[in-house]
C-alpha beads as a LAMMPS data file, in Angstrom:
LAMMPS data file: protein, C-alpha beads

120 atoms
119 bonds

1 atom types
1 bond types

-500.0 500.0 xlo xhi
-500.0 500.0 ylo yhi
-500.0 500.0 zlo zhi

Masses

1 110.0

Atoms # bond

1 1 1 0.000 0.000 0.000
2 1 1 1.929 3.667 -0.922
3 1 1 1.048 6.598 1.405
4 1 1 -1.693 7.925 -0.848
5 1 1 -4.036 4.436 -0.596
6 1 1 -6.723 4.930 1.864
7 1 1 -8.467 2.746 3.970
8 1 1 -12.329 3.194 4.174
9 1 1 -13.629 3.459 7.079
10 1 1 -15.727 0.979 9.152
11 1 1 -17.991 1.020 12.285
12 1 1 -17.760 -1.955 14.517
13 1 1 -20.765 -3.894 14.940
14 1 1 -21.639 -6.718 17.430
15 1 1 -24.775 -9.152 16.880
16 1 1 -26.281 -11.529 19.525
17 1 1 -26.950 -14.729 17.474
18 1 1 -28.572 -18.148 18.548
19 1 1 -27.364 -21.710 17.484
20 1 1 -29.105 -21.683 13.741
21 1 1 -28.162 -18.604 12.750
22 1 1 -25.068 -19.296 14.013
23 1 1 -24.438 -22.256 12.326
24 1 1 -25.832 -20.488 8.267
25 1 1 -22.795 -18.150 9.275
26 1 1 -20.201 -20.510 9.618
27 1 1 -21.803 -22.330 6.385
28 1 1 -20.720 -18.730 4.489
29 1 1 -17.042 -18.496 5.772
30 1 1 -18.043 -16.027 8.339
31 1 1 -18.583 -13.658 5.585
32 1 1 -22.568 -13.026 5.628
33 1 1 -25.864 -13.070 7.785
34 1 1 -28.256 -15.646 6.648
35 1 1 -31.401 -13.937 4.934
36 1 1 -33.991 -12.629 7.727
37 1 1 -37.169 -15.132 8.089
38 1 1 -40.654 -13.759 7.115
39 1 1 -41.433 -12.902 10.471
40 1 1 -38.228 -11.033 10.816
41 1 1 -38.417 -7.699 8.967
42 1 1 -35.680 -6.109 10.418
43 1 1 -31.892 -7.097 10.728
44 1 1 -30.408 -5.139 14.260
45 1 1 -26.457 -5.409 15.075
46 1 1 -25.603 -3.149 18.171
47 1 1 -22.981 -0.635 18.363
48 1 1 -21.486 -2.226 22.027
49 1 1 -20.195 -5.531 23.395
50 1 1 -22.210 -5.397 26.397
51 1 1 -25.470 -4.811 24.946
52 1 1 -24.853 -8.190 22.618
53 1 1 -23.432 -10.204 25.522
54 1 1 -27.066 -9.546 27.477
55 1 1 -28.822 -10.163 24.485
56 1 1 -26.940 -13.212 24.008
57 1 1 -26.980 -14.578 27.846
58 1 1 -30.367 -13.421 28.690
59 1 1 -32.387 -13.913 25.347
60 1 1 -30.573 -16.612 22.927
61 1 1 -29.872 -18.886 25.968
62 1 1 -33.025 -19.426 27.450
63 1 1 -34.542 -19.523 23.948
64 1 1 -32.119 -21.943 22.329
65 1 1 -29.768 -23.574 25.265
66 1 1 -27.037 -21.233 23.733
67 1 1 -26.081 -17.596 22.858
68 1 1 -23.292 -16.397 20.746
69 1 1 -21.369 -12.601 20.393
70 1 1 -19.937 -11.654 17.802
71 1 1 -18.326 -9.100 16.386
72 1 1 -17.781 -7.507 12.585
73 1 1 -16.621 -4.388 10.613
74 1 1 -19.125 -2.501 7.982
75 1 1 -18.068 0.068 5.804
76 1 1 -19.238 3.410 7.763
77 1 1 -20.352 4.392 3.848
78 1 1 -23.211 2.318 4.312
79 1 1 -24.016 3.003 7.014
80 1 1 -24.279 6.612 6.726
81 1 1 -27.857 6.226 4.918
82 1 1 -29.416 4.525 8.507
83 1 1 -29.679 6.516 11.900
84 1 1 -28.474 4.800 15.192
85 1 1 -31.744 3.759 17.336
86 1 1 -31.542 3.805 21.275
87 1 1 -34.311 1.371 22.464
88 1 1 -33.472 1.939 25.922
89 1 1 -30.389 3.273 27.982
90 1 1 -27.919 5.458 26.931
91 1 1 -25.972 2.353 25.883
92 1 1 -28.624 0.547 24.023
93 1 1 -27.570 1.386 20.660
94 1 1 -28.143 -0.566 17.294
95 1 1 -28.747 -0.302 14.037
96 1 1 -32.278 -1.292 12.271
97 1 1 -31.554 -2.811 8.608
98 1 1 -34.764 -3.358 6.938
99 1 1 -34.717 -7.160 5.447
100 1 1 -34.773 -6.268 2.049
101 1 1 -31.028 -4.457 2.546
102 1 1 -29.505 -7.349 4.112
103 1 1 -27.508 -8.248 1.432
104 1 1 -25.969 -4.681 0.987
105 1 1 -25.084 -5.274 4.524
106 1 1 -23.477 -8.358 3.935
107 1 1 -21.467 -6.689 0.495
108 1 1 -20.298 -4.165 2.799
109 1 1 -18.782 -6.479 6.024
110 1 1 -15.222 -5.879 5.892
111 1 1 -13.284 -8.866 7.135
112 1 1 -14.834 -11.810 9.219
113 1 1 -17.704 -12.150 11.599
114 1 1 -16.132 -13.329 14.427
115 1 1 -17.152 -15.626 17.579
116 1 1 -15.949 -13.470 20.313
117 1 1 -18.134 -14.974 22.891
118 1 1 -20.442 -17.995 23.670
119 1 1 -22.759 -18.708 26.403
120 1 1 -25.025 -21.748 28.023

Bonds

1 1 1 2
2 1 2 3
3 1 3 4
4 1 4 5
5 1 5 6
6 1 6 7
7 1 7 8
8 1 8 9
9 1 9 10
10 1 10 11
11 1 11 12
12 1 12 13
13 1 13 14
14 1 14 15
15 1 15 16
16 1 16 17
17 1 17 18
18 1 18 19
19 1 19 20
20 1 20 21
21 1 21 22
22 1 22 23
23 1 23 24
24 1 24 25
25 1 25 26
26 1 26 27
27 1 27 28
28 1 28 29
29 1 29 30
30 1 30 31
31 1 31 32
32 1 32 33
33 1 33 34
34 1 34 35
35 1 35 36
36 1 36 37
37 1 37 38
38 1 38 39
39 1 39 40
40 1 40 41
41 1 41 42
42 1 42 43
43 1 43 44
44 1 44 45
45 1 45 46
46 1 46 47
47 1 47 48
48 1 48 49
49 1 49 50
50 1 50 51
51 1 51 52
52 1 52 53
53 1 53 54
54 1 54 55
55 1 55 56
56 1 56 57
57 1 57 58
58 1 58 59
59 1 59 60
60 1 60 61
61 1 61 62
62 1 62 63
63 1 63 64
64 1 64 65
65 1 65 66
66 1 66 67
67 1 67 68
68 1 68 69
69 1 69 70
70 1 70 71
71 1 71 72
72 1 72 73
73 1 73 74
74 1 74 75
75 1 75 76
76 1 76 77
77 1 77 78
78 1 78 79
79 1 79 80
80 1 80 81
81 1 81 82
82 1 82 83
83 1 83 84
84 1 84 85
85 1 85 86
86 1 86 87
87 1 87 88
88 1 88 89
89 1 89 90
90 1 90 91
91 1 91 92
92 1 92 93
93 1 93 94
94 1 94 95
95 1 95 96
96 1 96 97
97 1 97 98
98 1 98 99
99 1 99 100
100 1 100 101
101 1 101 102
102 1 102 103
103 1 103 104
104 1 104 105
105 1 105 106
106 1 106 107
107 1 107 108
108 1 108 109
109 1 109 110
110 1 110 111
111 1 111 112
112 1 112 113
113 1 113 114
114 1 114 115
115 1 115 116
116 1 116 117
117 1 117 118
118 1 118 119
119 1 119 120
């Protein structure tokens, strides 16, 4: 890389995710989020590691025996065109990607998704 390459930016992400959809990530290389179900409209990564880890111990556990956090890098380009939601506390941040721009999304993950933690 010479000294007049730039890196784009990115936004760190982090996405409570049960067994299943774990399991369609792995399938992709770590690369993409499965599509969303019909019941599932919206597509919501959070902008902290806490947040994901309660989502994941609290939520994911008791609904599927296991939670997983994990973590991944999206071009900040994209996400310039969606506003950050807080749903709660000051710290309960994330991001609401309609269905139908999942794949966008997933063209604009820089890197891996990565298993950073797992709970049961």
């Amino acid at each position: 890389m010479t000294t007049t390459d730039a890196v784009a930016p990115t936004i760190t992400l982090w996405r409570p995710a049960g067994p299943e959809e774990m399991e369609l990530v792995r399938r992709s290389g770590s690369t993409r989020w499965p599509p969303r179900l019909p019941d599932q409209p919206i597509f919501y990564p959070v902008l902290n590691e806490e947040y994901a880890t309660k989502i994941a111990r609290d939520w994911n556990v008791k609904a599927s025996g296991v939670g997983y956090v994990t973590r991944f890098e999206v071009a900040k380009s994209f996400l310039d065109d969606y506003d950050v939601q807080q749903v709660g506390g000051r710290t309960i941040l994330e991001y609401w990607i309609p269905a139908e721009d999942l794949e966008a999304l997933n063209d604009n993950i820089v890197g891996l998704i990565e298993e950073v933690a797992v709970f049961r």
